[in-house]
C-alpha positions in Angstrom: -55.4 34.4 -22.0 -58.9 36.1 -20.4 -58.8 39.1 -21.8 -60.0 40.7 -18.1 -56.1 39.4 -17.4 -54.8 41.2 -20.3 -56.7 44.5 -19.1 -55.8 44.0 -15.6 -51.7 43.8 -16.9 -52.4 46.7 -19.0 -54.0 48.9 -17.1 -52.7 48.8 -13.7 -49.5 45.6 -14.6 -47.5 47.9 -16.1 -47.3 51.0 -15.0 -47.0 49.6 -11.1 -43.6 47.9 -12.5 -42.3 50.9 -14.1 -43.3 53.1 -10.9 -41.7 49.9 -8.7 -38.7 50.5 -11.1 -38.3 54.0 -10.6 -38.4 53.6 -6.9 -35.1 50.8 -6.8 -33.7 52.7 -8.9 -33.6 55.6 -6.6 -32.8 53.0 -3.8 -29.8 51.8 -6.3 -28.7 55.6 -6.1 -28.7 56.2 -2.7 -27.1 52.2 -1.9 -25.1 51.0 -4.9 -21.3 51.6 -3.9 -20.2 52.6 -7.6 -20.9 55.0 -10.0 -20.6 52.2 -12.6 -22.9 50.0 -11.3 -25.6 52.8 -9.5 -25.7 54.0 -13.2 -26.2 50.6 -14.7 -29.0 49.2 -12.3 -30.9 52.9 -12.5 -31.0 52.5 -16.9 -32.2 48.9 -16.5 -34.4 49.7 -13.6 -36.4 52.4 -15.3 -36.0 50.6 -18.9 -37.1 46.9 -18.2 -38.3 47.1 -14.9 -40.2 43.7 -15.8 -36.8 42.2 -15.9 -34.5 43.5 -14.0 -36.7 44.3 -11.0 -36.3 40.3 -10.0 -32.4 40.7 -9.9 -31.8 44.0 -8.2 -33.4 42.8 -5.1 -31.7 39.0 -4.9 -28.4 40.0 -6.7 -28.1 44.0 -6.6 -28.2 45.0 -3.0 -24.4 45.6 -2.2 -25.5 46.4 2.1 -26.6 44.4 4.1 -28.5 46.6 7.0 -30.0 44.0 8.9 -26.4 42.7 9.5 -25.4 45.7 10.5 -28.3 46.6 13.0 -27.5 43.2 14.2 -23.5 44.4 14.9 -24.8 47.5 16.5 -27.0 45.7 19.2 -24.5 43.0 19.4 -21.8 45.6 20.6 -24.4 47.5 23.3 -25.8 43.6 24.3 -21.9 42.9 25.5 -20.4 46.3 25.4 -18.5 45.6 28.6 -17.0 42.2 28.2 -16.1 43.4 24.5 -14.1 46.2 26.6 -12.9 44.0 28.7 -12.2 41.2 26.3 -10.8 43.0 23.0 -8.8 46.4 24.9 -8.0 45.2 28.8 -7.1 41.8 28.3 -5.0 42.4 24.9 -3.6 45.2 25.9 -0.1 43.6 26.5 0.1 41.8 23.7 -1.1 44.9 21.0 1.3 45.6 18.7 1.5 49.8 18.7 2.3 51.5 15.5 3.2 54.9 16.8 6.5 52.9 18.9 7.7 52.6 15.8 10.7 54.1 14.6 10.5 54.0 11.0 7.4 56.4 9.4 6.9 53.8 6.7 6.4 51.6 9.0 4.4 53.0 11.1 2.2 54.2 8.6 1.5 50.9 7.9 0.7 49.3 10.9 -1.7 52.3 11.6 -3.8 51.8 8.5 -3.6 47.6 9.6 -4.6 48.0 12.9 -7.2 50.7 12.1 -9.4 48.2 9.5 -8.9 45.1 11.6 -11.8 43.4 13.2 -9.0 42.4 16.2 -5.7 44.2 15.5 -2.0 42.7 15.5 -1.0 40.8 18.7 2.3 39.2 19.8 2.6 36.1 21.5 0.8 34.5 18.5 2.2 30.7 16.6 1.0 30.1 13.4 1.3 26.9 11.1 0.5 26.8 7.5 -2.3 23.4 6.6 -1.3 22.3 3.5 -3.9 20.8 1.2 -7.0 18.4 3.3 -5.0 15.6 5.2 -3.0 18.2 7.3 -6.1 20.8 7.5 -8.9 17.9 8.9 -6.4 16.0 10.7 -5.4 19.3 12.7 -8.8 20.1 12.9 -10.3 17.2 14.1 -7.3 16.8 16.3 -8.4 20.7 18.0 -11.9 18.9 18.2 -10.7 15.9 19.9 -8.9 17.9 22.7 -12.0 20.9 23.2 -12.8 20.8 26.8 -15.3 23.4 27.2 -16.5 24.1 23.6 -16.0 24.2 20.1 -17.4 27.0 17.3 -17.4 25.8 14.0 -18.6 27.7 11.1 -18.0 26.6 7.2 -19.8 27.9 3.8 -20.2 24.8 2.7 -20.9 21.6 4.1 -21.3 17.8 2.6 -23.0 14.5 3.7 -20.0 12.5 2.5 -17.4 11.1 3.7 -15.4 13.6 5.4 -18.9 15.4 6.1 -19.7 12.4 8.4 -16.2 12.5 10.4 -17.0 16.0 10.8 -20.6 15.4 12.3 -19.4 12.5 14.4 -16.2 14.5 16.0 -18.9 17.3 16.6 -21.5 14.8 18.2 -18.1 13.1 20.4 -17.4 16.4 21.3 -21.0 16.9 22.6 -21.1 13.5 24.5 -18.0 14.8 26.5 -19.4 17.5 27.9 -18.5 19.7 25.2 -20.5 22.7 24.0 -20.8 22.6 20.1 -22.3 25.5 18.0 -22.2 25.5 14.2 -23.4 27.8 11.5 -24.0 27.1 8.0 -24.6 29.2 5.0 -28.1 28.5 3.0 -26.7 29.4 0.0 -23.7 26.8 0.2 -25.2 24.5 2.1 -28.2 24.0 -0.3 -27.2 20.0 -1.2 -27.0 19.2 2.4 -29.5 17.0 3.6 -31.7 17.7 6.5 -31.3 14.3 8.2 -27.8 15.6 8.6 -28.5 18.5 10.6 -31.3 16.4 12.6 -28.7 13.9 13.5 -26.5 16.7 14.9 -29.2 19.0 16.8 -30.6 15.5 18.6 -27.2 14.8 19.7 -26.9 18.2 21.7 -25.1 20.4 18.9 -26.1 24.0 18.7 -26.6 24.3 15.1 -28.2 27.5 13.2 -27.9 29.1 8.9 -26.4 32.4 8.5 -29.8 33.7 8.5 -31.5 32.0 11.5 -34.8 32.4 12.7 -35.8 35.5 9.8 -39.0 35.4 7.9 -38.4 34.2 4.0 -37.7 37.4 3.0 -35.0 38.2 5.2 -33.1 34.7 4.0 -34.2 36.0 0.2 -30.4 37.7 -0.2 -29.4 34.9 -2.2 -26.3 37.8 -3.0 -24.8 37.9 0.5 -23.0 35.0 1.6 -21.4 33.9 4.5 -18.0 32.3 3.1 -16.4 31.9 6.3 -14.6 29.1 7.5 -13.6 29.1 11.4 -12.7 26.6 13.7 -12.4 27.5 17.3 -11.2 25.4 20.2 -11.8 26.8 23.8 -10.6 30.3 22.8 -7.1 28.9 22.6 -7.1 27.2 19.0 -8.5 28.4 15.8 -8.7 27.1 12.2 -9.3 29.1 9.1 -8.6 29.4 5.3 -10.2 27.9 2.1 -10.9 24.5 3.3 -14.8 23.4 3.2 -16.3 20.2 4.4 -16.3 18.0 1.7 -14.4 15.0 0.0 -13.5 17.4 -2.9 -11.3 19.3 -1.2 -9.3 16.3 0.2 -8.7 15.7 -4.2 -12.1 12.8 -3.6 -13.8 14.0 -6.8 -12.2 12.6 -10.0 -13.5 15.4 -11.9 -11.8 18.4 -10.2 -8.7 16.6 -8.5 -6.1 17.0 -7.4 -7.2 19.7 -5.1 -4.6 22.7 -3.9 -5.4 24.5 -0.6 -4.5 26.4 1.8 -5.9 26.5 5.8 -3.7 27.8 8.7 -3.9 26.6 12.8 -3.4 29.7 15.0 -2.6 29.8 18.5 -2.3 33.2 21.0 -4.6 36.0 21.2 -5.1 36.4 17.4 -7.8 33.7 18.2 -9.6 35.9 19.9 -10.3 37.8 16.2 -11.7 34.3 15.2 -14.1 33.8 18.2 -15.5 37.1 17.6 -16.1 37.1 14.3 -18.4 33.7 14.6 -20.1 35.4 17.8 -21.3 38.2 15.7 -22.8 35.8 13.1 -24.5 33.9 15.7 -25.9 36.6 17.2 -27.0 38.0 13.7 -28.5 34.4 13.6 -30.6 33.5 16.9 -29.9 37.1 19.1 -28.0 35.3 21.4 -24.1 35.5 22.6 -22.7 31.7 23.8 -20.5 31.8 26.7 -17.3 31.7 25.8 -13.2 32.6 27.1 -11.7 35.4 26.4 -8.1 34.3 28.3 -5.3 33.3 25.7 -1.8 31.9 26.4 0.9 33.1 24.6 2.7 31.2 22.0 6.8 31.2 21.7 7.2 31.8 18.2 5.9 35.3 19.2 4.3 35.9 15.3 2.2 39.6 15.3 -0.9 38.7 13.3 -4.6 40.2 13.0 -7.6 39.2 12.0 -9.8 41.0 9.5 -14.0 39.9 9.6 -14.8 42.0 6.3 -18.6 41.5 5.3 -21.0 44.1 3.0 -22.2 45.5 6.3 -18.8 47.1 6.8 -18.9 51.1 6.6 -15.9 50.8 4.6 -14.8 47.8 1.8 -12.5 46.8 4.4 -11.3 43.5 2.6 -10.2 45.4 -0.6 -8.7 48.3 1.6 -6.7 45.6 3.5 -5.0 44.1 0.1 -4.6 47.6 -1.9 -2.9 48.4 1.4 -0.6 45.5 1.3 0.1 45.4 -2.5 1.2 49.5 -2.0 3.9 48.6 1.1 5.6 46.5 -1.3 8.8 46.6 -2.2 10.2 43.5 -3.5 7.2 41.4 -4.0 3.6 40.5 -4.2 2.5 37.0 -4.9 -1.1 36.0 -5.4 -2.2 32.8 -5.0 -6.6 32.9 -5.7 -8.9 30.9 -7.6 -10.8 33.9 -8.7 -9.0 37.1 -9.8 -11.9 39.4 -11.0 -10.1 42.6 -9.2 -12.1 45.3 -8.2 -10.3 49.3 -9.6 -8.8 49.9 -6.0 -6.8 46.8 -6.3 -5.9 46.4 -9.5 -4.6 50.0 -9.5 -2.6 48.7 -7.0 -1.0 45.5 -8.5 -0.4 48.3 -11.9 1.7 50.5 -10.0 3.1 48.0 -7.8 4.8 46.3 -11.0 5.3 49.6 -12.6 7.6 50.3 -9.3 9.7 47.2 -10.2 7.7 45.0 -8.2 7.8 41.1 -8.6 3.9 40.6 -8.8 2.8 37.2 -9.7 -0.9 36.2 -9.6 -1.1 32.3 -9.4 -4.1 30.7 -10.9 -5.8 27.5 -11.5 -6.3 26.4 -15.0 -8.5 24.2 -14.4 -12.0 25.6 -12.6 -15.2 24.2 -10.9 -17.0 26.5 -13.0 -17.3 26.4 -16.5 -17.7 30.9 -16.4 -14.6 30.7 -14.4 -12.1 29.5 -17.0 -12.2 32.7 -18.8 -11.4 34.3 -15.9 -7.2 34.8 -16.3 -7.6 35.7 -19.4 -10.2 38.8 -18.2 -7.3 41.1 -16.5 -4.8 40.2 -18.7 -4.1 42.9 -20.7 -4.6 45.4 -18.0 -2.2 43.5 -15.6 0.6 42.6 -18.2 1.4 46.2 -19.9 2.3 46.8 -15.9 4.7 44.2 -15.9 2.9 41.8 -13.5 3.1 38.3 -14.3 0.5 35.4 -14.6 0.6 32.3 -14.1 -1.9 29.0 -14.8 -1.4 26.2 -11.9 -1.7 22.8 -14.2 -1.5 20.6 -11.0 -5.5 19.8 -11.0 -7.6 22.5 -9.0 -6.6 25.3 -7.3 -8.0 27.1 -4.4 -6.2 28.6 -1.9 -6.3 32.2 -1.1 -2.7 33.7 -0.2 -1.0 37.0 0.0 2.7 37.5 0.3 4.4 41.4 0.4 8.1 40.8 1.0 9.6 39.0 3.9 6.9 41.1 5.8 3.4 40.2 5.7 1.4 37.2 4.3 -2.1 36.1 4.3 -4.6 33.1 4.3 -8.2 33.5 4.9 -11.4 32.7 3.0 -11.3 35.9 0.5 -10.7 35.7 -3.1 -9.5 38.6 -5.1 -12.4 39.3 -6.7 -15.4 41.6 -6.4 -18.0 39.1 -4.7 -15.3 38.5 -1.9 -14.5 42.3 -1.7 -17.9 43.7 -1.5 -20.5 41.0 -1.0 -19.3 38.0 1.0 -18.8 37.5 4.5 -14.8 36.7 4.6 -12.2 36.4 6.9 -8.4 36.9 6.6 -5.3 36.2 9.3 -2.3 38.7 8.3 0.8 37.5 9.8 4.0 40.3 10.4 7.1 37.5 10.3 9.7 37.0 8.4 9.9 33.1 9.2 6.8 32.8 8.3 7.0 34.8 4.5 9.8 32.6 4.2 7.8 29.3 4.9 4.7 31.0 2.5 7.3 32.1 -0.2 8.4 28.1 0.1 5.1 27.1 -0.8 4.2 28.8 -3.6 7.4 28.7 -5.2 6.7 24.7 -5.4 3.4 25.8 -7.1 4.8 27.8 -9.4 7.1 24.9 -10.3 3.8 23.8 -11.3 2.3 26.0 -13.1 2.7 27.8 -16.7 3.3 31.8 -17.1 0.4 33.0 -19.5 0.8 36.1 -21.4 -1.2 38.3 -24.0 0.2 36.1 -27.4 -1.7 33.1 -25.4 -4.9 35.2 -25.3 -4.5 36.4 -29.2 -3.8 33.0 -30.3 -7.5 31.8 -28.9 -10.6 32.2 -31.0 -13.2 35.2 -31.4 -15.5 33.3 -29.4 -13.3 32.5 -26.5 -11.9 36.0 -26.4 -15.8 37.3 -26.5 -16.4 35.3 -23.5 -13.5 36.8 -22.0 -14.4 40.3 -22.1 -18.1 39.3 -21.0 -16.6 37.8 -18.0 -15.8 41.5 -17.4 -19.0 42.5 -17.8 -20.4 39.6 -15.2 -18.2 41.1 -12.5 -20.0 42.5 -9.9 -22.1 39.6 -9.7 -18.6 37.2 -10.1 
């Protein structure tokens, strides 16, 4: 190398890393969300700047300010039809916690209702999608029947065969009259091919990434991604849960099949909690707000549910605060059913003293993984979750990859969020919480017929493994804020 080079690194290389080190570390102080991980970033930071000033600004930002500017001149752009839309026109239908009788009760309700993107309504019907068939037949069926417009919004999205019914109900859709807006995220989207997007902008549809019309550097947050998966039909139907677009998740790929799932159709004003979440990520995208209905019916299995848009713009970790919430109302139960369980403190504090309470707590995971890191994962928490008397279990049935909650005969969940510290803090999620018993009962159905498939694992299984395995194990701990 030219020795002017080695002079130049020398001389001025070096010392501007160290100085650039210094200064993200101070930003990792005044941002990072933990003490653990402020104090982790700030030693590597000032240590090997050289290295780990690369990942702190792709992979250590935990905020995501530009979101959250976005949110705040999204709200003043349509303050008024918000008003109108999300207080005047559900007022009927919210569910009030302070009519209730029972303190417990309405403790609950309160602490629901007050980290809720659109808070529980009555009138509402929900329907659990079991596995692809049911979840793209009911979708494409909501497509088929859109008479003013559809909002579709997935994290990732495949030129296969699925991929293409999807683009074509989309384009049929558009050829009605329809208007058709889509966002996909970069990150998850990265194998799609850009013919595929051409095809669907020439026909009419409205498409736009997470990150829209930003410079580079504002899509350079490979960190933050938007994991969402919505559906929504005219304001009356919505679709969401842990479905993708892509032949995999109808059990297509013979290396990670069969494939378990999980989506949900929703009907009534809980909708509404659906359509707004995807107008504030267009709007973060192009600055611009589609026209679309805020009017709902209401349904006649009358189910209260909310809906819960948690991203790493939020002032507090809602997502976490939503399940910690859940897991401590419980009584009788708390079943788990996540592909990822890399539990944040909050949380798995929680599920500890949940089972210490005498608590059935079951966390259902796959066995099997699409990621090679990921198989170490039930083995991570083990220890910590088994002294507490909560019991885990490995689904055998191929993949698994549905993301369900269920606390007693009271409240269950599907949504896009997996228990685990990228979905908590990082991600852009979205859960439905449902307050019926008919409907635990129908949850509680389904995942007692995947636990008829699936293995309890327990701390002799860990010890039996080898020093190599159980050293991956514990650096899968290690990996987790990243996981």
């Amino acid at each position: 190398m030219d020795a002017n080079i080695l002079g130049w690194i020398a001389g001025i290389g070096i010392p501007l890393a160290y100085v650039l080190g210094v200064l993200s570390a101070l930003d990792a102080v005044m941002k990072t969300r933990t003490a653990q991980g402020a104090t982790a970033w700030v030693l590597a930071l000032s240590t090997i700047p050289f290295v780990s000033l690369p990942f702190y600004w792709v992979f250590g930002r935990v905020k995501f300010d530009g979101y959250a500017q976005a949110l705040r001149d999204f709200d003043l752009e349509v303050k008024r039809r918000l008003k109108e839309a999300r207080e005047d026109l559900l007022a009927e239908v919210l569910v009030h916690p302070e009519e209730e009788e029972d303190l417990r009760s309405r403790s609950e309700l309160q602490g629901f209702r007050d980290l809720a993107t659109v808070p529980f309504t009555e009138g509402n019907g929900v329907r659990l999608l079991i596995d692809g068939i049911s979840t793209f037949n009911a979708i494409f069926k909501g497509i088929d029947t859109a008479q003013s417009y559809v909002l579709a919004q997935f994290y990732i999205i495949r030129d296969d065969d699925i991929g293409r019914q999807f683009k074509q109900k989309l384009i049929a859709a558009v050829q009605r009259g329809v208007q058709v807006y889509l966002i996909y995220d970069e990150v998850g989207c990265y194998k799609l091919a850009r013919s595929y997007l051409r095809d669907l902008k020439a026909a009419g549809v409205q498409v736009s990434n997470f990150s829209g019309k930003r410079s580079w550097l504002g899509r350079f947050r490979l960190n933050f991604r938007n994991h969402r998966k919505i559906v929504v039909v005219d304001g009356k139907k919505g679709y969401v849960g842990g479905l993708n677009v892509g032949d995999e998740y109808l059990g297509r790929d013979p290396k990670i099949s069969p494939w378990r799932d999980t989506h949900l159709a929703v009907e009534g004003p809980a909708v509404q909690g659906l359509q707004f979440s995807f107008l504030r990520d267009w709007y973060y995208g192009l600055q611009e707000i589609p026209e679309v209905s805020w009017d709902f019916t209401t349904h006649e299995k009358n189910q209260p549910a909310l809906v819960l848009a948690s991203s790493p713009a939020d002032t507090l970790e809602t997502c976490s605060l939503l399940y910690a919430h859940a897991i401590e109302s419980a009584e009788e139960r708390v079943w788990i059913a996540t592909p990822y369980f890399v539990p944040d403190g909050l949380v798995l504090g929680a599920l500890q003293l949940a089972a210490l309470r005498g608590v059935d707590v079951r966390i259902l995971m796959p066995r099997e993984s699409d990621s090679v890191l990921f198989k170490f994962v039930p083995y991570a928490y083990l220890p910590d979750v088994e002294h507490a008397g909560v019991k885990v279990y490995l689904y055998e049935k191929g993949f698994m990859h549905q993301k369900v909650l269920l606390v007693d005969d009271d409240y269950a969940t599907v949504g896009t969020a997996n228990f685990d510290n990228r979905s908590f803090r990082l991600n852009f999620e979205v859960t439905c919480m449902v307050n019926d018993a008919a409907f635990c009962a129908e949850v509680a159905a389904m995942l007692q017929h995947d636990l008829h498939h699936a293995t309890q694992l327990t701390g002799e299984d860990l010890d039996d493994r080898s020093l190599a395995f159980r050293f991956a194990t514990q650096t899968t701990r290690l990996l987790a804020p990243v996981l």
